[in-house]
N, C-alpha and C positions, 0 to 999 in steps of 0.2 A: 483579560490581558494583563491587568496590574497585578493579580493575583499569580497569572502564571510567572509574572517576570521576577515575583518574590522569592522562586523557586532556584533561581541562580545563587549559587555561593562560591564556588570555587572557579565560575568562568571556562570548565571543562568542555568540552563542545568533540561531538559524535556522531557520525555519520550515519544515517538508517538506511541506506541506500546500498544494493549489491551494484556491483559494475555492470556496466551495458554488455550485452556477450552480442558477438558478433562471429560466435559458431555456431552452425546446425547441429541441433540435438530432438532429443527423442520430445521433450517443451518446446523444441524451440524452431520447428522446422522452418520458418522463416525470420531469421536472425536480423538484425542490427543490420546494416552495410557503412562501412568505412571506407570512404574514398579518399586518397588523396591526391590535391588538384595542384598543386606546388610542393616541390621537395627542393632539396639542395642540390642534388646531381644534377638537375634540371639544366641549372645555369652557376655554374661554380665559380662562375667571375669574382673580379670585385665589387666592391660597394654592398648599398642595401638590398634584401631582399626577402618574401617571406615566403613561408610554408603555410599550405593554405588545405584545407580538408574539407568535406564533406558527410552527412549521417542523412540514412534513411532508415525509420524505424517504424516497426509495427508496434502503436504504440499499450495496445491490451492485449499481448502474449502472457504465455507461460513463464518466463524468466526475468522480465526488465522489472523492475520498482517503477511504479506509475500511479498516478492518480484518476480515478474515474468523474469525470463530469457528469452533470444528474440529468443529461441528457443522452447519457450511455446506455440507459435502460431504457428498453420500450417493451411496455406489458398493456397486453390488450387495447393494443392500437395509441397510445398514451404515454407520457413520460411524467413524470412529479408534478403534482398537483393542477391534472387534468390536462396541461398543455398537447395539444394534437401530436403524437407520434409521426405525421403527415410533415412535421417541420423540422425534419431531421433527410435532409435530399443528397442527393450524390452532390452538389455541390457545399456539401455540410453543415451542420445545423443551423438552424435560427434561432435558437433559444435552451436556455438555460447549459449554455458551452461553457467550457474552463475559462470565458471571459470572467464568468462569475466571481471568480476568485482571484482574478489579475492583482490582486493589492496583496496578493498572499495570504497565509494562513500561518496565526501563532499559537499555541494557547498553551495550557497544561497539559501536558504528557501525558499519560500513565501508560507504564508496559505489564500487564499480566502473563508472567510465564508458566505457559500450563506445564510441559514440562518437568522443570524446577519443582511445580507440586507434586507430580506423578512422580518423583525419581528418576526421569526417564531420559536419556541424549532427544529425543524426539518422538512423535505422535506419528505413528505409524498411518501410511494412506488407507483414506479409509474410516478413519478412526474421527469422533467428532468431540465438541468443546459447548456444553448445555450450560445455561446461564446460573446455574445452581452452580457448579464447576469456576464459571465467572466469580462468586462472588463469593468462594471456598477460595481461591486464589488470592483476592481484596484481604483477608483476613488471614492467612499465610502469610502475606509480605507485607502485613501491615499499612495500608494505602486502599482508599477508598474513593472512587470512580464520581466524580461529580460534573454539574451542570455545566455544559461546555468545553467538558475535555476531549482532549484525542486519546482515544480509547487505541493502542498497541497492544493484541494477542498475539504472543509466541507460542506458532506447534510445532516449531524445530526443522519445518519444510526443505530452510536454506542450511543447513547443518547437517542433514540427512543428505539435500543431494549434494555437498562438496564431498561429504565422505565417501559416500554410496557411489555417486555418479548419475546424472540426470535418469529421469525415467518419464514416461507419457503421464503428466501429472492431468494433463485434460481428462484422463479416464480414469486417475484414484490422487485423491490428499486428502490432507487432513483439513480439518475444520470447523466452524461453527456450527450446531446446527440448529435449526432455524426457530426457535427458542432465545435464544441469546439474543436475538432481535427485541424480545419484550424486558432484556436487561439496557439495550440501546437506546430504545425509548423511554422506560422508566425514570435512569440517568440523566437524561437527555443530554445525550453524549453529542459533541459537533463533528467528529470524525473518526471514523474505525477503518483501523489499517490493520495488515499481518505480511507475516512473512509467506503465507501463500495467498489467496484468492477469500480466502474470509468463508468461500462455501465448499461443502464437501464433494466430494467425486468417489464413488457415486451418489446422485442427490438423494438425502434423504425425505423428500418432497417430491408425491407422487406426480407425473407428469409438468414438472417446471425446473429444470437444471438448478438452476440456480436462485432458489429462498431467499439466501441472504441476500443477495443483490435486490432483487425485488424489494422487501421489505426496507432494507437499509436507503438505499438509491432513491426507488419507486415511492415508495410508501412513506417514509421520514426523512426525505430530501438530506439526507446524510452523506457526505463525500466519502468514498472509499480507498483508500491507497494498497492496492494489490503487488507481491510478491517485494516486499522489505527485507531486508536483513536486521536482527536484533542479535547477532554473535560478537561485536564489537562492544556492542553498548552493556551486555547482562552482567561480564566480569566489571564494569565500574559501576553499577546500581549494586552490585553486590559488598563490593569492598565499600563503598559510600553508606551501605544500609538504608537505601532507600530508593522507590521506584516512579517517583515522581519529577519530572524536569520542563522546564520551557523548549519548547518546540517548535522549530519553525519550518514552514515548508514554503517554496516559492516555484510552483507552475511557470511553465512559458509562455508569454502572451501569444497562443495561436488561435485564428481569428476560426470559428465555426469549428474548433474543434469538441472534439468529443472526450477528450483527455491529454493527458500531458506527462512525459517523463517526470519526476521529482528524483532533487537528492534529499530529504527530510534530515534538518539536525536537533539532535538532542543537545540542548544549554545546563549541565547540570551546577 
């Protein structure tokens, strides 16, 4: 933490977070809902009065920026480090929820933009990001992935679909593939986020969708933050020359949850 707060110089502060969508899309067939429960037409009298709203969200779709709790994964009856998959019930978990991390999460940054390496606007669905790739990138932008960072790969997901236009990213993106698990560990990184889901579509991992979740979640109790935006943040790591910053992310305290919306900011 003291290390990561050394990372601040100019006080700059940037949002990793794309906006909640609260339209049906071809990711997003069950969106966001915004309600609003007080407006001003309501009662346009005098005096006080407020605007008052509501959200209902699905909170591990295809589109929202969210954090996964490591009792998100359940692989062979089991969730991170043996606790019974059995305690995870229709009235929500009992263990190891996003209570885990109610004090929030700081640390060092770092964003690898594959990308930026490739020459590319983005990494085509489909298309994946091998730890060797990982650390061809570390040495392109000069910055090296240490113990207890939060580890940010860019494959351009959120970039591709503002241009492009959403598409069924549950059946093709881009992503890790499930290799880059053993640069997670080696590092020992504390948290790996991206701007899509961290694993590929279609999985490169014969019978298990999703490797990287496994591994990352299951296996090295590693928190995940799925579908980020880093198009905000790339042009000021760029002009700055440098891809490392203090990072904060703060979950909602929801009790038995299984994850939680984040806005993640970058402290540069």
């Amino acid at each position: 933490m003291l290390a990561a707060a050394a990372e601040v110089r100019t006080g700059r502060t940037v949002t990793l977070a794309a906006p909640v969508e609260t339209r049906s899309g071809p990711d997003n067939p069950d969106p966001c809902r915004h309600e609003m429960t007080a407006w001003a037409e309501q009662d346009p009298g005098p005096g006080l009065h407020f605007a008052r709203d509501r959200f209902a969200m699905n909170v591990h779709g295809d589109a929202d920026s969210h954090l996964d709790a490591l009792c998100h994964v359940i692989y062979d009856a089991s969730l991170h480090g043996g606790v019974p998959g059995a305690t995870v019930t229709e009235g929500g978990a009992e263990e190891l929820t996003v209570e885990a991390v109610r004090d929030g999460i700081a640390g060092r940054g770092v964003l690898l933009d594959i990308p930026g390496l490739r020459g590319v606007p983005w990494l085509e669905p489909g298309d994946h990001v091998t730890a060797a790739e990982l650390a061809a990138a570390e040495e392109a932008q000069g910055v090296r992935v240490r113990e207890g960072d939060i580890l940010l790969v860019r494959v351009g997901h959120r970039r591709r679909r503002d241009e492009l236009g959403p598409w069924a990213a549950s059946e093709a993106r881009a992503g890790l593939h499930p290799d880059a698990a053993e640069f997670v560990a080696e590092r020992r990184v504390a948290v790996l986020g991206s701007d899509g889901n961290s694993d590929v579509a279609p999985s490169l991992a014969e019978g298990v969708a999703y490797p990287v979740h496994v591994l990352a979640v299951h296996a090295l109790g590693v928190h995940l933050l799925d579908y980020l935006q880093f198009e905000d943040l790339v042009p000021v790591c760029e002009r700055e020359g440098r891809w490392s910053f203090l990072c904060v992310i703060a979950p909602l305290r929801l009790p038995r949850a299984t994850g939680s919306p984040v806005n993640p900011i970058a402290i540069l």
